[in-house]
C-alpha positions as CSV (number, residue, x, y, z in Angstrom):
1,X,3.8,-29.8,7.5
2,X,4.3,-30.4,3.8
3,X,7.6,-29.4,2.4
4,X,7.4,-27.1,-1.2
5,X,9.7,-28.4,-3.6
6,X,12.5,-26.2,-4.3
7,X,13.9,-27.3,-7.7
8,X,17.3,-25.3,-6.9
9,X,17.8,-28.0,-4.4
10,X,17.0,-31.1,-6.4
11,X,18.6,-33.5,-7.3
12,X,19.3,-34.7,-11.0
13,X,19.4,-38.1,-11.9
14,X,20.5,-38.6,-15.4
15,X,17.0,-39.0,-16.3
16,X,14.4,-37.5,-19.0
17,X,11.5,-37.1,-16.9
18,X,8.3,-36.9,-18.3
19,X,4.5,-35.8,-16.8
20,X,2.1,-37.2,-19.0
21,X,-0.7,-38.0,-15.9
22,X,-0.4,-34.9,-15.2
23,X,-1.0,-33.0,-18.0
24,X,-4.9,-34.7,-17.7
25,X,-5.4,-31.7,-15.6
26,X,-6.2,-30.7,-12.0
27,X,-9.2,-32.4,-12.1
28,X,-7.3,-36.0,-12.0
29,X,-4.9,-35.1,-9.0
30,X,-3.5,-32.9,-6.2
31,X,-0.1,-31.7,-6.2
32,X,1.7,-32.9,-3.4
33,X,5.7,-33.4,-2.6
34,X,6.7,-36.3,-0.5
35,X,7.2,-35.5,3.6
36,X,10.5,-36.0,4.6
37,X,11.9,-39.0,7.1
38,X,14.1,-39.0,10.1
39,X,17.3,-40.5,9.7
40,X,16.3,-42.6,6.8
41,X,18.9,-46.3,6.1
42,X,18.5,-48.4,3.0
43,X,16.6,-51.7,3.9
44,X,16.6,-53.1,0.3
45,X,17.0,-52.7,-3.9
46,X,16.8,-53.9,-7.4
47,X,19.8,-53.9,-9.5
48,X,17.6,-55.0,-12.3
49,X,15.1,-52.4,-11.6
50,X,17.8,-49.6,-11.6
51,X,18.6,-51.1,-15.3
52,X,15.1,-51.1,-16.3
53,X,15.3,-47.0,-15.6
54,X,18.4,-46.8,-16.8
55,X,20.1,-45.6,-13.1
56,X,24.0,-46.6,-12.5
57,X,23.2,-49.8,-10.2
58,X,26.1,-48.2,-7.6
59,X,24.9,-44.6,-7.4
60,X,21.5,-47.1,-6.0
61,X,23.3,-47.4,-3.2
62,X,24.3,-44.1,-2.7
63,X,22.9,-40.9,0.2
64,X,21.5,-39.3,-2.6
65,X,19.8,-41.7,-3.5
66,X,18.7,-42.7,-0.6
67,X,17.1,-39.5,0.1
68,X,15.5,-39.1,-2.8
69,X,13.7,-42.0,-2.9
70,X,12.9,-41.5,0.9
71,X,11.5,-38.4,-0.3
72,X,13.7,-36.1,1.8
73,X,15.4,-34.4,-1.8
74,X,13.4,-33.1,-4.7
75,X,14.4,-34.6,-7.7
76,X,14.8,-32.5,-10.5
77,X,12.4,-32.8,-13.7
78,X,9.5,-34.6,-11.7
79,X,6.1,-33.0,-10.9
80,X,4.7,-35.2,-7.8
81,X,1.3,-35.4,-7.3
82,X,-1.3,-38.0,-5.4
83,X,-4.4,-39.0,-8.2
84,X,-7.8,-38.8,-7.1
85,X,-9.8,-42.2,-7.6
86,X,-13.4,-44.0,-6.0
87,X,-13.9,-47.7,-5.9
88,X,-16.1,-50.7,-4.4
89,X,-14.2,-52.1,-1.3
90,X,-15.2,-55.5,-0.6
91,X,-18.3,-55.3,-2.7
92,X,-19.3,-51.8,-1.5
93,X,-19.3,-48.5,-2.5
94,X,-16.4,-46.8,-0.7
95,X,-16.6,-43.1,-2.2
96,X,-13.4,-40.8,-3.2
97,X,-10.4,-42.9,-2.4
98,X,-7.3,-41.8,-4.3
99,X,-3.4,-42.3,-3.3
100,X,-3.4,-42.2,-0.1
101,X,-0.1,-42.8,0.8
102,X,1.6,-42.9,-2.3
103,X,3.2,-39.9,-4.7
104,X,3.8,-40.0,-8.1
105,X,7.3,-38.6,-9.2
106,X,6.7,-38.7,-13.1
107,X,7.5,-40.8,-15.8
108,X,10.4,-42.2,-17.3
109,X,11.4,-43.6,-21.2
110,X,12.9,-46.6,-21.1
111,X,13.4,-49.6,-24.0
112,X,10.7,-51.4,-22.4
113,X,8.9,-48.8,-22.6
114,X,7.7,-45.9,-20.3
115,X,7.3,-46.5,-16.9
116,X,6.0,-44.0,-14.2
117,X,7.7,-43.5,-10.8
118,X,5.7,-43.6,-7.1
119,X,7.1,-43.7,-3.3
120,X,4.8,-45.5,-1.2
121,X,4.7,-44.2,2.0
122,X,5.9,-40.8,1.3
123,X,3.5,-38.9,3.9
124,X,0.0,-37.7,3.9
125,X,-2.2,-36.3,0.9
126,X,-5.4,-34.7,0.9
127,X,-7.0,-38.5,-0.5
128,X,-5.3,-40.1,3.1
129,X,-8.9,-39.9,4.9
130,X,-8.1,-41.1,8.2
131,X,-4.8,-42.2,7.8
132,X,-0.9,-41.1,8.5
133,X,0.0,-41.3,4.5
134,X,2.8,-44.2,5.6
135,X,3.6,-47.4,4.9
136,X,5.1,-49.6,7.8
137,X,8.7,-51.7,7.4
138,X,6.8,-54.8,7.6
139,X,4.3,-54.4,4.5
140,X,7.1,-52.3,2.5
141,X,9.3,-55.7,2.5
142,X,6.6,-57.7,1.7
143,X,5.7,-55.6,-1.5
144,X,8.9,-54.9,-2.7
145,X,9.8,-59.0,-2.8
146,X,6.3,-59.8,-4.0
147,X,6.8,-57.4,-6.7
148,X,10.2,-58.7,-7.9
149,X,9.3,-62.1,-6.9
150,X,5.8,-62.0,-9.8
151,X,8.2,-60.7,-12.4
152,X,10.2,-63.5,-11.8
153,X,7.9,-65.8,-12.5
154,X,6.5,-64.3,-16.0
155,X,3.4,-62.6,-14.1
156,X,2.2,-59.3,-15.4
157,X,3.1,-56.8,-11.7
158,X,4.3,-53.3,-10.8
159,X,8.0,-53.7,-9.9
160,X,9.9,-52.1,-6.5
161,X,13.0,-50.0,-7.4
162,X,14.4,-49.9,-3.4
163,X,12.4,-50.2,0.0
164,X,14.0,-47.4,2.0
165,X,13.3,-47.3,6.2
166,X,12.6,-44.6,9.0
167,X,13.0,-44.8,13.3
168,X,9.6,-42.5,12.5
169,X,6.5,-44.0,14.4
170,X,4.0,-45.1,13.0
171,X,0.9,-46.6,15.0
172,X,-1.1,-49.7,13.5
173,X,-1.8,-52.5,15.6
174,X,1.0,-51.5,17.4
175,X,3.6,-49.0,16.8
176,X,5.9,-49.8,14.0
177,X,8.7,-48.1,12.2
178,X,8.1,-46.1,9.1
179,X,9.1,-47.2,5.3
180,X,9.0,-46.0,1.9
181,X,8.4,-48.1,-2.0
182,X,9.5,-46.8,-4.6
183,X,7.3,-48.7,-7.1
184,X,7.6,-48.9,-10.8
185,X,4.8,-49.7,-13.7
186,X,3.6,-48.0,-17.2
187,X,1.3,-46.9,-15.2
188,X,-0.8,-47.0,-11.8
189,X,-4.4,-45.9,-13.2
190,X,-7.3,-48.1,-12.1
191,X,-10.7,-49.4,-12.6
192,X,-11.5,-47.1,-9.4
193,X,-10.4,-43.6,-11.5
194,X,-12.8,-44.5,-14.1
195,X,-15.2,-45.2,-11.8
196,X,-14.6,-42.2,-9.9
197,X,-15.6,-39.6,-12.5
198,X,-18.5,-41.9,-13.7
199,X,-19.9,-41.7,-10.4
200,X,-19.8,-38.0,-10.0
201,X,-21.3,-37.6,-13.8
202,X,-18.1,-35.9,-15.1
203,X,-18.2,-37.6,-18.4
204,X,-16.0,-35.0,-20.0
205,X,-12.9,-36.1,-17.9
206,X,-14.1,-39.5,-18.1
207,X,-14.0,-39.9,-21.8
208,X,-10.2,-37.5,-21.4
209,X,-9.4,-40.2,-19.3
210,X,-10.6,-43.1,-21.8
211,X,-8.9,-41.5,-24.6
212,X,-5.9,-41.2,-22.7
213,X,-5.5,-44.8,-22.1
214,X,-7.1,-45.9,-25.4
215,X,-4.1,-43.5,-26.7
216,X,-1.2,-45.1,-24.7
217,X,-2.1,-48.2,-24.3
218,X,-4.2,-49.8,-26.6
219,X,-3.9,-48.0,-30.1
220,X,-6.2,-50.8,-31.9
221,X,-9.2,-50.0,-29.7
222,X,-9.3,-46.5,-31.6
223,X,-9.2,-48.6,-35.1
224,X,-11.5,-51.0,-33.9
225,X,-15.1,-51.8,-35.0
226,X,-18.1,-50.0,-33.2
227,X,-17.1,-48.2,-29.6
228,X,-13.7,-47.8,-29.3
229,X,-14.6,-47.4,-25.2
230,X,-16.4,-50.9,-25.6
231,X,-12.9,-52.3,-27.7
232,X,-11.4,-50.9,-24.6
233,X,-13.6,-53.0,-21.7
234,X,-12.5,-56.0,-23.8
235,X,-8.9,-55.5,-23.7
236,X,-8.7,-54.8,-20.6
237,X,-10.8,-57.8,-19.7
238,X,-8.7,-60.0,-21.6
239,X,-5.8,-58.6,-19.7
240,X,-7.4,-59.1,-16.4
241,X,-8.3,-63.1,-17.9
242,X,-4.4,-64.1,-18.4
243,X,-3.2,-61.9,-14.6
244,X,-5.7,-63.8,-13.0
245,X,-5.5,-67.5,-14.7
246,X,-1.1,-67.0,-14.1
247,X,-2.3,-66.3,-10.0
248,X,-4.3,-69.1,-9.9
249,X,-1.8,-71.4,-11.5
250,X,1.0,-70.4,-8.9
251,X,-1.2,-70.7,-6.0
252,X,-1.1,-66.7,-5.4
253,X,-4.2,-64.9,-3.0
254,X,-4.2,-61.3,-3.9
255,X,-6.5,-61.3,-0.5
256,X,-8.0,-57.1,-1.5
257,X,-9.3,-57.5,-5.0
258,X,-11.1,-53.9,-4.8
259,X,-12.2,-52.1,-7.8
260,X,-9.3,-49.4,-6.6
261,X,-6.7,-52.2,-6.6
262,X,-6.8,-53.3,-10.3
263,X,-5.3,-52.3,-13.0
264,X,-6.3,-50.8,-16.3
265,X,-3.2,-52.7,-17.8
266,X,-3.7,-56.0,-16.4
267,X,-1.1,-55.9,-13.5
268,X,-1.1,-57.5,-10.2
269,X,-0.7,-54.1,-8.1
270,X,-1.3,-53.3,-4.8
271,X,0.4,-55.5,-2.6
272,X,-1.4,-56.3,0.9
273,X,-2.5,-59.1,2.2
274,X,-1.4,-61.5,0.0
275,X,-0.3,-65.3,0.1
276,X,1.2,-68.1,-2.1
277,X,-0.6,-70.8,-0.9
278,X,1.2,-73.3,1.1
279,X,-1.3,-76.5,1.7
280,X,-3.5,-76.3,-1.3
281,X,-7.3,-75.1,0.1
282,X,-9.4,-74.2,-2.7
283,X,-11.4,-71.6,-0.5
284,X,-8.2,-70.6,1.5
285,X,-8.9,-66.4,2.4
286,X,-5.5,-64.8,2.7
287,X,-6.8,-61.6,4.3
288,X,-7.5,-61.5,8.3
289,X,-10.1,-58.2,7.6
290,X,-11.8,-60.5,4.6
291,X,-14.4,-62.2,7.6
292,X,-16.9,-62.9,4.6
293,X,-14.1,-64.9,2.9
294,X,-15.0,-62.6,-0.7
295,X,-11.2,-62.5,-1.6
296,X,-10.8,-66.5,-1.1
297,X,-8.0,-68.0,-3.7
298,X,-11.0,-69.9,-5.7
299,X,-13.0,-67.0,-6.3
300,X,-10.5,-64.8,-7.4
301,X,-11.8,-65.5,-11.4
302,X,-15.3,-64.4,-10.7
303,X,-14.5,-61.5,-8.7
304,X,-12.6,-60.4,-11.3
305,X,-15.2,-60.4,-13.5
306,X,-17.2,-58.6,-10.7
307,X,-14.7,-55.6,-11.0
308,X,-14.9,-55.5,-14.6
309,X,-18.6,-55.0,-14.4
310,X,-18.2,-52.3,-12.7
311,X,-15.8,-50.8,-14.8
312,X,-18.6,-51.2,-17.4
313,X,-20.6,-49.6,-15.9
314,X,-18.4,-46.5,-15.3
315,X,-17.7,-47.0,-18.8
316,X,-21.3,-46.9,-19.8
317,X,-21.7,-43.1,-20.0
318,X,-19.2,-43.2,-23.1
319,X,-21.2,-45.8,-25.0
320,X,-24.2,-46.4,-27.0
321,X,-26.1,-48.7,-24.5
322,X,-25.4,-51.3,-22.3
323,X,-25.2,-54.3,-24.3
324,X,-22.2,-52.7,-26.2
325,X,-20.5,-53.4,-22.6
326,X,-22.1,-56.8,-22.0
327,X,-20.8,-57.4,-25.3
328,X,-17.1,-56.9,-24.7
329,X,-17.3,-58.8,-20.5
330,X,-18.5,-61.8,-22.2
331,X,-15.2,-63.4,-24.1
332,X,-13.8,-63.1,-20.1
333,X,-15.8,-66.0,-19.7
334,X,-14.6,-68.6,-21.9
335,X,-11.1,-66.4,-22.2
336,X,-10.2,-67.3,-18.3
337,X,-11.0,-70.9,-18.4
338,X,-9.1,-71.2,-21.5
339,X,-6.0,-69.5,-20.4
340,X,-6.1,-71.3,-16.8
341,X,-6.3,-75.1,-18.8
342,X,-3.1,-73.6,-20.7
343,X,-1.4,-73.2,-17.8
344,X,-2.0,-75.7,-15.9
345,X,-1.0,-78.2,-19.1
346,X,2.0,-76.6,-19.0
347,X,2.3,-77.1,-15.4
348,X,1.4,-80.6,-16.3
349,X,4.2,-80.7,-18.9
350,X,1.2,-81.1,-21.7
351,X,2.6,-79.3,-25.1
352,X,-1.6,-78.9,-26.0
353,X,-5.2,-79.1,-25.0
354,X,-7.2,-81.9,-25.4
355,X,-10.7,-83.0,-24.7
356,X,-10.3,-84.3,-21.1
357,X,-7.6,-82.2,-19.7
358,X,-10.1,-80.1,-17.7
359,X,-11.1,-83.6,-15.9
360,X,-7.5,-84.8,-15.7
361,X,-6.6,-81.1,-13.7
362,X,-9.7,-80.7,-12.0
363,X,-9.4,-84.7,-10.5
364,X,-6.2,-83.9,-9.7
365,X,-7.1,-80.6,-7.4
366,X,-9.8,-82.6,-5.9
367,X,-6.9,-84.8,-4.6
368,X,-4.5,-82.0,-3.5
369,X,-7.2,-80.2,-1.4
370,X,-8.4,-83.3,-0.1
371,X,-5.3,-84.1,1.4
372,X,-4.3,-80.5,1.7
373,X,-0.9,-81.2,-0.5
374,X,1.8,-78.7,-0.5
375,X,0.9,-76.5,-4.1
376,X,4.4,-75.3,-4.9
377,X,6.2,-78.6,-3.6
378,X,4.2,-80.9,-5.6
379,X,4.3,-79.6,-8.7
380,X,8.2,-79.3,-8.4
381,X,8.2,-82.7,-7.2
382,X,5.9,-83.6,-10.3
383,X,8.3,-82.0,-12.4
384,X,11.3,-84.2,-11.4
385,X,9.3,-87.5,-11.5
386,X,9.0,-87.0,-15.5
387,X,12.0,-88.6,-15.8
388,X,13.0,-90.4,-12.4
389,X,10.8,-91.9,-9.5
390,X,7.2,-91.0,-8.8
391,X,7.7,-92.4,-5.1
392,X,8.3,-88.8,-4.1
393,X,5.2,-87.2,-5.4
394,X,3.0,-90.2,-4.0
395,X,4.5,-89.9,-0.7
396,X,2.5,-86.4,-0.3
397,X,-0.9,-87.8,-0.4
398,X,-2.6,-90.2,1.9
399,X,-5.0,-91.3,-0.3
400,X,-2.2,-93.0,-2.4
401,X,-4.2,-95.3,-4.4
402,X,-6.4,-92.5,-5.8
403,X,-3.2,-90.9,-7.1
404,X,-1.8,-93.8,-8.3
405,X,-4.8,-94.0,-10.5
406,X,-4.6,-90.5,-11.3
407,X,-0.8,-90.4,-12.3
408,X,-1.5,-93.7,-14.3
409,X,-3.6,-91.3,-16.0
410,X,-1.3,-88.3,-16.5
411,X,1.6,-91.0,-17.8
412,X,-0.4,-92.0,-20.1
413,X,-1.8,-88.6,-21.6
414,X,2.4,-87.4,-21.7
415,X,2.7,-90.2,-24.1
416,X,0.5,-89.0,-26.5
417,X,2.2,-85.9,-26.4
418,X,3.8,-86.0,-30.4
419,X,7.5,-86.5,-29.9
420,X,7.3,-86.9,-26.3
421,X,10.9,-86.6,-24.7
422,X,10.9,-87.5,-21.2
423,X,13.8,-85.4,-20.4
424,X,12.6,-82.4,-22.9
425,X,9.2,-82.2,-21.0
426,X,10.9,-82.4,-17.2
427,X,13.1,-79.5,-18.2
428,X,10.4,-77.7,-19.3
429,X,8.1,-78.3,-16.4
430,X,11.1,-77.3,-14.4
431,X,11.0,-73.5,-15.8
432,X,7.1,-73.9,-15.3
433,X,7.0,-74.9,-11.5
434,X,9.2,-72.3,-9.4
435,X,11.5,-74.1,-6.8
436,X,11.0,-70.8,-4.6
437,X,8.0,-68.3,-4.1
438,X,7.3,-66.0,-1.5
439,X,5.6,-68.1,1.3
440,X,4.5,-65.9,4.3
441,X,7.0,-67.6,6.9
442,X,9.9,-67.0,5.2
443,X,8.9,-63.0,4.5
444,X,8.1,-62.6,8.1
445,X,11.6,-64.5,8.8
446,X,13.0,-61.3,6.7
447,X,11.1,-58.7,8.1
448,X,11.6,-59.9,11.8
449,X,15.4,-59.7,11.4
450,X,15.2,-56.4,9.5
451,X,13.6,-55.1,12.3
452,X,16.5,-55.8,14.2
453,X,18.8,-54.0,11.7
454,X,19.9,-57.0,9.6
455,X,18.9,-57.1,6.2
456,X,20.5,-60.1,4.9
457,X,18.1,-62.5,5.0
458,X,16.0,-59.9,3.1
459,X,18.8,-60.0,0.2
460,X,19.5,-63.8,0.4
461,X,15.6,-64.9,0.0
462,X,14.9,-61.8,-2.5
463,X,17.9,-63.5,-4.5
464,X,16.4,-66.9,-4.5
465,X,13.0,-65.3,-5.6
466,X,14.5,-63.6,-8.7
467,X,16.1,-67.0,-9.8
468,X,12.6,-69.3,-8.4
469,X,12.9,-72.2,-10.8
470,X,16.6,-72.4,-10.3
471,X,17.3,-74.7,-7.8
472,X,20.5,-72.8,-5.7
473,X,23.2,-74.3,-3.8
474,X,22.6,-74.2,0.3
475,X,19.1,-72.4,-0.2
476,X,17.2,-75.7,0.4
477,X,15.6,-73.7,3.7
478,X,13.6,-71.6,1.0
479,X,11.8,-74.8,-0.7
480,X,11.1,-76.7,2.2
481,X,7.9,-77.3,4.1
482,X,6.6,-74.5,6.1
483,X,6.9,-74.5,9.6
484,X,3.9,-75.5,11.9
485,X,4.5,-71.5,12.8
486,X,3.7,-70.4,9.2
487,X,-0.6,-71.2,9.7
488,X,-0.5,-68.8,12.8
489,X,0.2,-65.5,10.7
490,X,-2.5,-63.6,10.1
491,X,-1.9,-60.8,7.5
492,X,-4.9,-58.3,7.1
493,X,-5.4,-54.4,5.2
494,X,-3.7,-52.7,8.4
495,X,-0.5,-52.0,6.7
């Protein structure tokens, strides 16, 4: 049974709470408080997160704390609710969605700006369709180091606060142990609640929810020439451009790229099934439910343009005609490309673009996946060879004279860099290519020994993750080679 809140019990934070989502109206949500936990125990938490908020780093650790964001104490000022979305769900139409499993407290004012406040996890809503409204242990960990571990490496993501667990059952495969996110963005709205009033023809709420954004988020649409709702599509479609160009630069797999798990804002949300890639596969499918391989790592780009279609179209109502939304998809297509050759430059230690760079990179991954080369390991490897021996990079591949003939290549295009400085451009490549990212063996490493009550491993890798082009004293486990293990776990949407 759902719990009311009672606000004389609640606990006060310190902070200035504020509920902008909901004043939208019921239309946009259900009011729902979080279901309390059994004997809830901190499993992890973000110091940095706690600053971003403006919470005392020790009171983090505190029982208070941990209940509250357990969702076993109220917390004074907030309003929670679950929002009410639709989507497509590997290319279909799924129907009403909406949070499911997650509860949004409010929203907070911070110098960064405002950022809203959800537990994952925190019991059922009336949008949990067939499910228990929980998260499992396993998946919880998983999120709450992917999330730190992207912000770390300059890629637009929803952070995790703390990852708080339960003894409470929960039943997926098999039965697991429950666990609650507490998750942190400017905000969680997404293609899918556009979609979802679309669909249903409420085109009032629809353009209230438009305005809303256009409002908070992106002021110049309202300024800007023609449909302020077309201006909109664009923005968010260059967003979406760069998020997805900086995933396919670090080798990440979202793996469940539904139209209900992206973001208005342009951040990587929703974290699942996901993977940094380990041997570089161009159609490597991260996702055990994903059968049809929709979500692979080299389609990620065009599927992304898939979901922005259809937030055209739910967009379309609030338009003159359809071309106005054509109009505003169509810079995704040269914007993607161009931001994706500007990474990987950098990647390559290349200061600008030039006619041929496209062939150099493209020649290049034609190499890696032919040999199935370790992504993150080469291009730190690459990075050190700048300015000392290439013998380590070469000794990845078989077909060594191939990349000989490539890195003769890439030698000589760094020289016509103006001003090149060996040792300028190493250092460089070295705060481009992370040391450390979030390979699936060494999460499941965590998670198996938190299961067992030990959640050190958790805090040593989530350490080396916030520092990943840092290269850290006796962490040389975390940058290694995967183990022949690491190809035998299967992640899928179960969590």
């Amino acid at each position: 049974m759902n719990r009311p809140v009672d606000m004389a019990a609640s606990l006060a934070l310190g902070l200035a709470w504020h509920n902008r989502f909901a004043s939208l109206g019921e239309a946009f949500y259900t009011l729902r408080a979080p279901t309390p936990l059994p004997s809830p125990h901190w499993v992890g938490t973000s110091p940095a997160v706690a600053d971003l908020l403006g919470l005392d780093r020790a009171w983090l650790s505190s029982p208070a704390a941990l209940d509250a964001f357990t969702g076993n104490l109220p917390i004074a000022g907030t309003q929670p609710l679950a929002s009410v979305y639709s989507g497509h769900q590997f290319g279909q139409w799924a129907g009403q969605l909406g949070d499911g499993r997650a509860i949004l407290l409010g929203e907070v004012d911070t110098p960064s700006g405002p950022q809203e406040v959800q537990l994952k996890g925190a019991g059922l809503t009336p949008y949990s369709r067939m499910g228990d409204g929980r998260a499992v242990l396993r998946s919880s960990i998983r999120e709450f180091l992917c999330s730190e571990a992207m912000h770390a490496l300059g890629i637009p993501t929803s952070r995790a606060l703390c990852v708080t667990g339960s003894p409470a059952p929960v039943r997926r495969e098999q039965i697991e142990t429950a666990a609650v996110v507490t998750r942190v963005a400017p905000s969680f709205i997404r293609f899918g609640h556009f979609e979802h009033f679309s669909h249903h023809g409420l085109h009032g709420e629809l353009r209230q929810l438009a305005d809303f954004v256009i409002d908070r988020f992106y002021p110049a649409c309202r300024e800007a020439p023609g449909s302020p709702y077309a201006a909109l599509l664009e923005a968010v479609s260059a967003r979406t451009a760069e998020m997805v160009a900086q995933w396919q630069a670090v080798g990440f797999c979202h793996g469940v790229m539904n139209t209900d798990n992206m973001s208005i804002l342009g951040l990587t949300i929703d974290y699942g099934p996901f993977q940094f890639l380990d041997a570089f596969n161009p159609g490597h499918i991260c996702n055990h439910s994903d059968t049809g391989g929709r979500y692979a790592y080299n389609r990620q780009p065009n599927i992304a343009y898939w979901n922005l279609f259809a937030l055209g179209q739910a967009l379309l109502p609030l338009m003159d005609d359809q071309q106005q939304a054509l109009d505003a998809l169509e810079p995704y297509k040269a914007l993607m490309p161009a931001a994706l050759q500007r990474r990987m430059n950098a990647k390559l230690g290349l200061g600008r673009t030039e006619d041929g760079d496209a062939e150099l990179t493209e020649s290049l991954m034609k190499l890696m996946a032919a040999d199935a080369v370790d992504f993150t390991i080469f291009w730190r490897r690459l990075s050190h060879a700048v300015a000392g021996p290439l013998d380590p990079v070469r000794d990845l591949f078989l077909q060594r004279e191939a990349f000989d003939a490539w890195a003769l290549r890439w030698q000589e295009r760094l020289r016509a860099e103006p001003g090149f400085d060996a040792g300028a451009t190493q250092a460089r490549m070295l705060r481009t290519n992370p040391q450390v990212v979030l390979r699936n063996h060494l999460g499941e490493i965590a998670i198996q020994r938190a299961k067992q009550g030990d959640f050190s491993e958790l805090a040593r890798l989530q350490n080396a993750l916030e520092h990943p082009f840092e290269e850290l004293p006796g962490q040389e486990d975390l940058a290694a080679f995967p183990p022949d293990w690491a190809s035998q776990i299967e992640i899928s949407c179960s969590s």
